[in-house]
Each structure stands twice: as C-alpha cells, then as structure tokens.
Backbone as CSV, one residue per row, in Angstrom:
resi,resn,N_x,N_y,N_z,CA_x,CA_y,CA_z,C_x,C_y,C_z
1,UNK,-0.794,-19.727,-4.110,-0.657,-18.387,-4.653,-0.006,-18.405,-6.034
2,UNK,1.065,-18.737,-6.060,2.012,-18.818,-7.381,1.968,-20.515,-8.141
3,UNK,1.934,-20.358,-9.748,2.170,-21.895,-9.564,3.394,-22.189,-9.498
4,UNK,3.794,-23.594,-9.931,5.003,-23.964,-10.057,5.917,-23.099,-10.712
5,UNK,5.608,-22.536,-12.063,6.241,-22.077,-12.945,6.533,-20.443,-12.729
6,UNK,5.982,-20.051,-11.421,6.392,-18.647,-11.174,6.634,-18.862,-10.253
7,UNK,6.983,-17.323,-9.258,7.587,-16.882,-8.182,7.270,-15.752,-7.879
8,UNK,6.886,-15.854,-6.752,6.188,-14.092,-6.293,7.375,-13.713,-5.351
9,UNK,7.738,-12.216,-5.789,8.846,-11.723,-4.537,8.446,-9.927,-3.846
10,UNK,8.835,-9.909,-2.697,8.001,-9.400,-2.176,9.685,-8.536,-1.966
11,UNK,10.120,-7.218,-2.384,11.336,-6.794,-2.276,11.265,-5.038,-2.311
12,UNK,12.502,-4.711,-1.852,12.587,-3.164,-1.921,11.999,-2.337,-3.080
13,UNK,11.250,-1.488,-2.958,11.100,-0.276,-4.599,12.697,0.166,-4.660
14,UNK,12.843,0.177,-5.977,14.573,0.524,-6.563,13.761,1.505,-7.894
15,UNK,14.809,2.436,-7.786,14.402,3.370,-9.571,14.217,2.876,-10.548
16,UNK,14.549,1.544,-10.709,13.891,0.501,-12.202,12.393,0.440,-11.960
17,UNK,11.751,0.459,-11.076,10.678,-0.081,-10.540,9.556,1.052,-10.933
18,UNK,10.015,2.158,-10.635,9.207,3.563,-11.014,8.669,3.412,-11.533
19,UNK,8.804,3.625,-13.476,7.362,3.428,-14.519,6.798,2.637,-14.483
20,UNK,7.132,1.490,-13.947,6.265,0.101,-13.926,5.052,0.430,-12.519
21,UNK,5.549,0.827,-11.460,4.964,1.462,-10.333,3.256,2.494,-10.744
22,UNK,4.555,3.291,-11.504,3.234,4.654,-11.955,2.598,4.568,-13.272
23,UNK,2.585,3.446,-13.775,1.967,3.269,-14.706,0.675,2.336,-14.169
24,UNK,0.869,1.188,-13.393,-0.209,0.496,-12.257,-0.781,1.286,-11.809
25,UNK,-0.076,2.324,-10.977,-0.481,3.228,-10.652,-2.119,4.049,-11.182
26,UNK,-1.688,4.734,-12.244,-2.924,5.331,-13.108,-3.791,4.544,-13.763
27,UNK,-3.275,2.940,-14.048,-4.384,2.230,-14.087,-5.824,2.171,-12.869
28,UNK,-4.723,1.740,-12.033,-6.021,1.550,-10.730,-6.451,2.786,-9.810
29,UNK,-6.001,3.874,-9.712,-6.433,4.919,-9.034,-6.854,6.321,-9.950
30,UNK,-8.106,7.022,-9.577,-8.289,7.981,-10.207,-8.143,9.035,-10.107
31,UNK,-6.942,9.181,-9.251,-6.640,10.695,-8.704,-5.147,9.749,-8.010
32,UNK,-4.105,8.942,-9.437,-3.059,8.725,-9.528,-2.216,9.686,-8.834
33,UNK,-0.760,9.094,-8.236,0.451,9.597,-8.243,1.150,9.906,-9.467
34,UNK,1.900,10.640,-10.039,2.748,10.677,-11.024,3.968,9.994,-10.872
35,UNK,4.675,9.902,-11.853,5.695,9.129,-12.369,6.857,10.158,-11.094
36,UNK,7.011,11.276,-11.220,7.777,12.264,-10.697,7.615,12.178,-9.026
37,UNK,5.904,12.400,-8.910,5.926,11.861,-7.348,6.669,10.286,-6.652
38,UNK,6.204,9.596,-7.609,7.223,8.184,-6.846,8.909,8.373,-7.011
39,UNK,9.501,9.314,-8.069,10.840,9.099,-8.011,11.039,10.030,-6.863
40,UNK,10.119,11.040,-6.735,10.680,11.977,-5.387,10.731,11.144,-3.819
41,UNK,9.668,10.230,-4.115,8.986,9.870,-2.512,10.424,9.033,-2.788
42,UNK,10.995,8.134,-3.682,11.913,6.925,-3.321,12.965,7.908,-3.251
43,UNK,13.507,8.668,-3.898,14.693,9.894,-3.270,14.769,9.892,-2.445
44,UNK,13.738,10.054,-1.522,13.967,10.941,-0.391,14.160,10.251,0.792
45,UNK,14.507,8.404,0.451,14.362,8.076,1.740,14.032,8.165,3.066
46,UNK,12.757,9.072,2.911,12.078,8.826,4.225,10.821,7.874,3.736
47,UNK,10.365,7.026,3.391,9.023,6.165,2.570,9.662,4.575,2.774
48,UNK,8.685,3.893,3.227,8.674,2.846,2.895,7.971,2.389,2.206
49,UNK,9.003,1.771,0.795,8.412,1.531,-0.593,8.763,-0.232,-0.622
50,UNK,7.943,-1.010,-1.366,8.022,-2.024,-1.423,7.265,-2.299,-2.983
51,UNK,8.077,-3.476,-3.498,7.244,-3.926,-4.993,6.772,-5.535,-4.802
52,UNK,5.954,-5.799,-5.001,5.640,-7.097,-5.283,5.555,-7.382,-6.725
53,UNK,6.890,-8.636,-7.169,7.049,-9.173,-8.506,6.565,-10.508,-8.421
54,UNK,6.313,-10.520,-9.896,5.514,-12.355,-10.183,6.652,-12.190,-11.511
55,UNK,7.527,-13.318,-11.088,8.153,-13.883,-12.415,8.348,-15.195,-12.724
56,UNK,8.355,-15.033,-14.127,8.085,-16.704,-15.213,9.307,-17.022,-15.128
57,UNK,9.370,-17.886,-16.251,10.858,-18.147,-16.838,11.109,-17.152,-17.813
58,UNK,9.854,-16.469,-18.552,10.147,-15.726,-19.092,9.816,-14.389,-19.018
59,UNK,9.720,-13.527,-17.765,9.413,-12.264,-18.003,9.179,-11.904,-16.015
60,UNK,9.174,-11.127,-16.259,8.754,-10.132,-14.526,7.985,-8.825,-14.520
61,UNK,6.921,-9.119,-13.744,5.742,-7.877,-13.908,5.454,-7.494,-12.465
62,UNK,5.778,-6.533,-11.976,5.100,-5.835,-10.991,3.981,-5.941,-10.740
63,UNK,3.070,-6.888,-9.858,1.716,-6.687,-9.820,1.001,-6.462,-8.420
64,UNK,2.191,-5.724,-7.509,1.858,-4.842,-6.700,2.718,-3.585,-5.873
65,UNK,2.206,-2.877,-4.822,3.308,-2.167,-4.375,2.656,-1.854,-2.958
66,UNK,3.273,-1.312,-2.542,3.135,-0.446,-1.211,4.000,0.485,-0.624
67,UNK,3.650,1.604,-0.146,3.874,2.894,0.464,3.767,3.437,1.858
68,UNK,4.370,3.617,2.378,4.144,3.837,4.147,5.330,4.845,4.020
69,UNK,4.999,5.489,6.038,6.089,6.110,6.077,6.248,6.296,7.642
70,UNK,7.004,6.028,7.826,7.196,6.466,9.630,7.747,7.434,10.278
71,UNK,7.112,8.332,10.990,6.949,9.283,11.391,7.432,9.097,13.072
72,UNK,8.569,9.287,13.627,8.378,9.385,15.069,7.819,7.912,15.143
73,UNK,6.949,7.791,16.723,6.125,6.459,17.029,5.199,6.478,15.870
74,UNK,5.020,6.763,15.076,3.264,6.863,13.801,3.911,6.188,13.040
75,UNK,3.244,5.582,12.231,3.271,5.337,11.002,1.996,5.820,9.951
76,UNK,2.256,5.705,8.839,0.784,6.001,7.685,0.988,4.967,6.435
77,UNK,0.040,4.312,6.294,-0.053,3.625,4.768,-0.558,5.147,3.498
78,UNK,0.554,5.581,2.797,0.030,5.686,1.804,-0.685,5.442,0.630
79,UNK,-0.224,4.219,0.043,-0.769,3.483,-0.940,-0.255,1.977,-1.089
80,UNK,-1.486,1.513,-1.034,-1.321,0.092,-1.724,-2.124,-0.591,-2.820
81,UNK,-1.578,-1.203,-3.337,-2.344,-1.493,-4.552,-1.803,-3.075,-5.384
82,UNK,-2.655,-3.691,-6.077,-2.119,-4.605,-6.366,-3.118,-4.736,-7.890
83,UNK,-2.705,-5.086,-8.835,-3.197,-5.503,-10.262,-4.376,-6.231,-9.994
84,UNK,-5.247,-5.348,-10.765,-6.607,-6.291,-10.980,-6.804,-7.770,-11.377
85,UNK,-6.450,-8.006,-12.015,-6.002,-9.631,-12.351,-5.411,-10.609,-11.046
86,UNK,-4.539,-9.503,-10.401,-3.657,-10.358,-9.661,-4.661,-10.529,-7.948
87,UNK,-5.657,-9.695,-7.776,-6.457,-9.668,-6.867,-7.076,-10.738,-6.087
88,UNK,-7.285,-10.632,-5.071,-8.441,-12.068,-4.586,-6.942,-13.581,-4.119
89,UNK,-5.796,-13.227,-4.159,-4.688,-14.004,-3.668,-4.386,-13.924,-2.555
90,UNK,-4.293,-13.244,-2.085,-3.636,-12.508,-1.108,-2.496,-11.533,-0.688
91,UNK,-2.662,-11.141,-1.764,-0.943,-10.141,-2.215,-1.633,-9.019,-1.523
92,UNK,-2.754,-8.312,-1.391,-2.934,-7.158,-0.689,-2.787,-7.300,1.160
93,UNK,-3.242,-8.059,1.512,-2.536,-8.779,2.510,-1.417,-8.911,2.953
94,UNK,-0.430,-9.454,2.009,0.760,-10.025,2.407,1.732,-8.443,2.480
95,UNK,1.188,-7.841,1.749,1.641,-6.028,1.320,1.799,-5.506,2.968
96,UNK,0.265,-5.189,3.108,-0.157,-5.037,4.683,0.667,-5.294,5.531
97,UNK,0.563,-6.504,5.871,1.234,-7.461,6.845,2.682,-6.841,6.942
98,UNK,3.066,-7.210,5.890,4.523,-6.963,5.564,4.941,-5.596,6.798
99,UNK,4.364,-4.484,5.840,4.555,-3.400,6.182,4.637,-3.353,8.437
100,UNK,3.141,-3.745,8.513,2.771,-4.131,9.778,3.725,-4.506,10.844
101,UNK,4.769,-5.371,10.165,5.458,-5.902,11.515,6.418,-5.201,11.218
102,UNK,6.814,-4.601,10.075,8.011,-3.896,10.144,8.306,-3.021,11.025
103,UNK,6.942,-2.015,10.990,6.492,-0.639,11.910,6.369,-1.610,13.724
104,UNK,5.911,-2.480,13.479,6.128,-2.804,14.919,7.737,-3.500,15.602
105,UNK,8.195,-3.880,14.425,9.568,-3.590,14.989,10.122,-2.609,15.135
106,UNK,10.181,-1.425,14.725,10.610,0.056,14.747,9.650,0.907,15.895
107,UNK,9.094,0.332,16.549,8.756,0.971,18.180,7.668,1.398,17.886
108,UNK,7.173,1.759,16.630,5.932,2.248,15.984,4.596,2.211,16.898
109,UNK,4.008,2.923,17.902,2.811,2.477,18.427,0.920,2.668,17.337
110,UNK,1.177,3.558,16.656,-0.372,3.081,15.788,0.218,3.728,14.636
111,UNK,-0.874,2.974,13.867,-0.582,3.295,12.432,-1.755,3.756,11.574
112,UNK,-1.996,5.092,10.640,-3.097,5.481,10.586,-3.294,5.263,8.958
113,UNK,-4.219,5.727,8.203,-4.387,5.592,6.838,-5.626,6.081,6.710
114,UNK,-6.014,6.638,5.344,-7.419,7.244,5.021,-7.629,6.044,3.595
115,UNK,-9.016,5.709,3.373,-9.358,5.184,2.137,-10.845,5.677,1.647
116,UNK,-10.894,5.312,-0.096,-12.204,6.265,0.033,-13.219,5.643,0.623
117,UNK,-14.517,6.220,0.786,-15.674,5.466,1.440,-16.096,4.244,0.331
118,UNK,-15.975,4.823,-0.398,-16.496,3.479,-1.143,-15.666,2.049,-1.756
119,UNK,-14.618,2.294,-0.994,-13.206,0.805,-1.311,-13.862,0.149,-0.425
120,UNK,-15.099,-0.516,-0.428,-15.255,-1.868,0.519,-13.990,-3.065,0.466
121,UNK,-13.538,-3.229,-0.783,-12.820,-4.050,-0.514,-11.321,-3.902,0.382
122,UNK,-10.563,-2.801,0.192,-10.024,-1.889,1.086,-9.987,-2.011,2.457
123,UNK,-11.244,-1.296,2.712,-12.033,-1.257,3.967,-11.700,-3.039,4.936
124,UNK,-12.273,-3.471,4.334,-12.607,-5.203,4.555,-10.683,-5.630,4.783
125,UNK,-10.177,-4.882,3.957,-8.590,-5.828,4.401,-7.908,-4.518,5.878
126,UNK,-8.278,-3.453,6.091,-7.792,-2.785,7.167,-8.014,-3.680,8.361
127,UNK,-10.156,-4.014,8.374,-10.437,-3.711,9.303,-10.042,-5.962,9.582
128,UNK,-9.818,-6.218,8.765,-9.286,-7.789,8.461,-8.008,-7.740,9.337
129,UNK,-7.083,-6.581,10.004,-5.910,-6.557,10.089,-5.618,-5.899,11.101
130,UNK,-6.965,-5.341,11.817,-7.019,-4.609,13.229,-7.759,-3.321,13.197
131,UNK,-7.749,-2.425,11.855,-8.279,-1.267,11.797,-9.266,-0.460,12.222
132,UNK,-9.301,0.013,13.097,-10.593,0.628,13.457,-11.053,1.776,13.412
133,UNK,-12.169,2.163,12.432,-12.999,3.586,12.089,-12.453,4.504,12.663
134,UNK,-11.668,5.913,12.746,-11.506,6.358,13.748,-11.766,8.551,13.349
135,UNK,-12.609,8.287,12.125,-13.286,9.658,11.356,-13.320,9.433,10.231
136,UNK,-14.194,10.577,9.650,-14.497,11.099,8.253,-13.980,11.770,7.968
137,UNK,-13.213,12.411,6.861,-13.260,13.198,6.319,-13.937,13.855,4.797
138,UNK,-15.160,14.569,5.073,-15.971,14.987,3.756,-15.507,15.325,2.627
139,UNK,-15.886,14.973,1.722,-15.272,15.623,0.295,-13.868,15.685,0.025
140,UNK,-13.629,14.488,1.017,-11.932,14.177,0.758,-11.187,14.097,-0.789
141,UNK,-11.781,13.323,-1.383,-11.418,12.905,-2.651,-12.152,13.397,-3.817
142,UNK,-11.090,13.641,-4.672,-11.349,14.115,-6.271,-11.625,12.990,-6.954
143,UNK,-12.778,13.338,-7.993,-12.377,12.427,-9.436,-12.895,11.312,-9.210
144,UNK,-13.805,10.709,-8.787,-15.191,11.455,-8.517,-15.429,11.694,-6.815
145,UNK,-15.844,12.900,-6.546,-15.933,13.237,-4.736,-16.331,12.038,-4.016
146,UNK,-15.688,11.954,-3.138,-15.637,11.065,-1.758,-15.311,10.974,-0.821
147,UNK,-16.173,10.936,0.159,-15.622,10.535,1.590,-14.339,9.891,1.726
148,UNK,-13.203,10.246,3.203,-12.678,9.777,3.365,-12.725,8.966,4.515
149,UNK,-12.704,7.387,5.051,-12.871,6.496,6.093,-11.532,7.330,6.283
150,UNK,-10.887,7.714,8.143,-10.388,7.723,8.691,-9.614,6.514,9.310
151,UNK,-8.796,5.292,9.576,-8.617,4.580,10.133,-7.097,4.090,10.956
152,UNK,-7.229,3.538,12.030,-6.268,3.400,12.892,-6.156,2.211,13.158
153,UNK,-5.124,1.954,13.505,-4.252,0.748,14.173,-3.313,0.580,15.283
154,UNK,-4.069,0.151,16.437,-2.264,0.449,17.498,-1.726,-0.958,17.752
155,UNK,-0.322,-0.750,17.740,0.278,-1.454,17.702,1.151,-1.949,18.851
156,UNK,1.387,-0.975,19.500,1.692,-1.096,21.155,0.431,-0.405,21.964
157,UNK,0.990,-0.548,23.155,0.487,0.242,24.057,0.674,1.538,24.390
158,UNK,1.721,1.783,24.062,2.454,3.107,23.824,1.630,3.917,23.058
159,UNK,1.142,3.162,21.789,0.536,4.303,20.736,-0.752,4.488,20.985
C-alpha cells in the first residue's frame, strides 16, 4: 500500500481536518457537503468521522475519509470517499472495514447506506463486504438525477 518513504494513518476527524475534508469533498461528489456541514456533523458528536492520512517526510495529505453514525442498534454510512489518485489500494476498504467492526462492537445489529445507481465501483465494495440490495429509491439524487441503491448489512442476529 504505502512505500517505504510514507505512512498511511487511519485516525479520528479533528477541526484541522475540515477544509482539507470539504475541499476532497467537492472534488469527488456532485451534490458535495459544505465546509459548514462537516464542522456541524464533527460538533455534534453524534458521527463517526474518521480521516485517512498519507505522510512523507515532507508533507501530509488527507486522501480519504469516512462518515457513519449510530443510531440505537442501526448504524448508516454516510460518506466515504477516498482521492482519485489514491484509489484501487485499498483505502476504501480499509475505511469500510474500519467503520464495520467498530459498529459491531457497539451491539450494532445492521447497518444501512444509500449509493447512487451508477457508483459500480461503490456498489462492488458494499456488496464485497456483505451488502445486500435491499430498495430503490427514484430520483434520489441531484446533479445529475439518480437512482438511489438501497443497501443493508446485518451484523448480528439481533439486527
């Protein structure tokens, strides 16, 4: 994953993290979060926020994140995302995962998430991770209209 000369760290979202967050952010999504929405969601400590850093000897770049939130037994992936460049590693994965056992240590029985219809690649890491189809929602998404895949995950038996 990393070469010698870097280090990938996989650590809490902190308020330094924000513009770097929502600026990735509006790169890769077209119906972005704002800068204001991530300082509210990390306020409010109810979100589980996470950053994935790659650093040199000389510099540190955010080149991913993730968003969840637990609800009671539920959980939901809000957003994940990882730098185009940085893609095809396994950092969207390791994001996932991450998140995954956390919620199953916290009693969590399923965990749900919507993506658009057309994120095959998306799609391919849910259903890579247990996910299974579980509705549509039409004309979910703005900018440009799209279906939304419905999808679930249980994690106990409970859920």
């Amino acid at each position: 994953m990393a070469s010698i000369n870097e280090t990938i760290c996989l650590r809490p979202m902190a308020a330094h993290d924000v513009p770097a967050v929502a600026a990735l952010e509006a790169e890769l999504f077209s119906d972005p979060w704002s800068k204001k929405s991530y300082e509210e969601t990390l306020a409010s400590g109810r979100y589980d926020c996470w950053v994935l850093e790659q650093a040199t000897a000389h510099a540190s770049e955010r080149i991913g994140y993730f968003v969840g939130q637990k609800i009671l037994e539920e959980a939901e992936v809000h957003r994940i995302a990882v730098r185009t460049a940085s893609r095809g590693k396994g950092y969207g994965q390791r994001l996932l995962a991450d998140f995954l056992e956390r919620m199953r240590h916290a009693g969590v029985g399923t965990v749900f998430l919507e993506v658009r219809a057309g994120n095959e690649a998306a799609i391919g890491l849910y259903r890579k991770n247990g996910f299974t189809q579980s509705g549509i929602r039409r004309g979910y998404y703005h900018n440009p209209s799209e279906d939304a895949v419905l999808m679930q995950k249980r994690l106990s038996e409970n859920g």
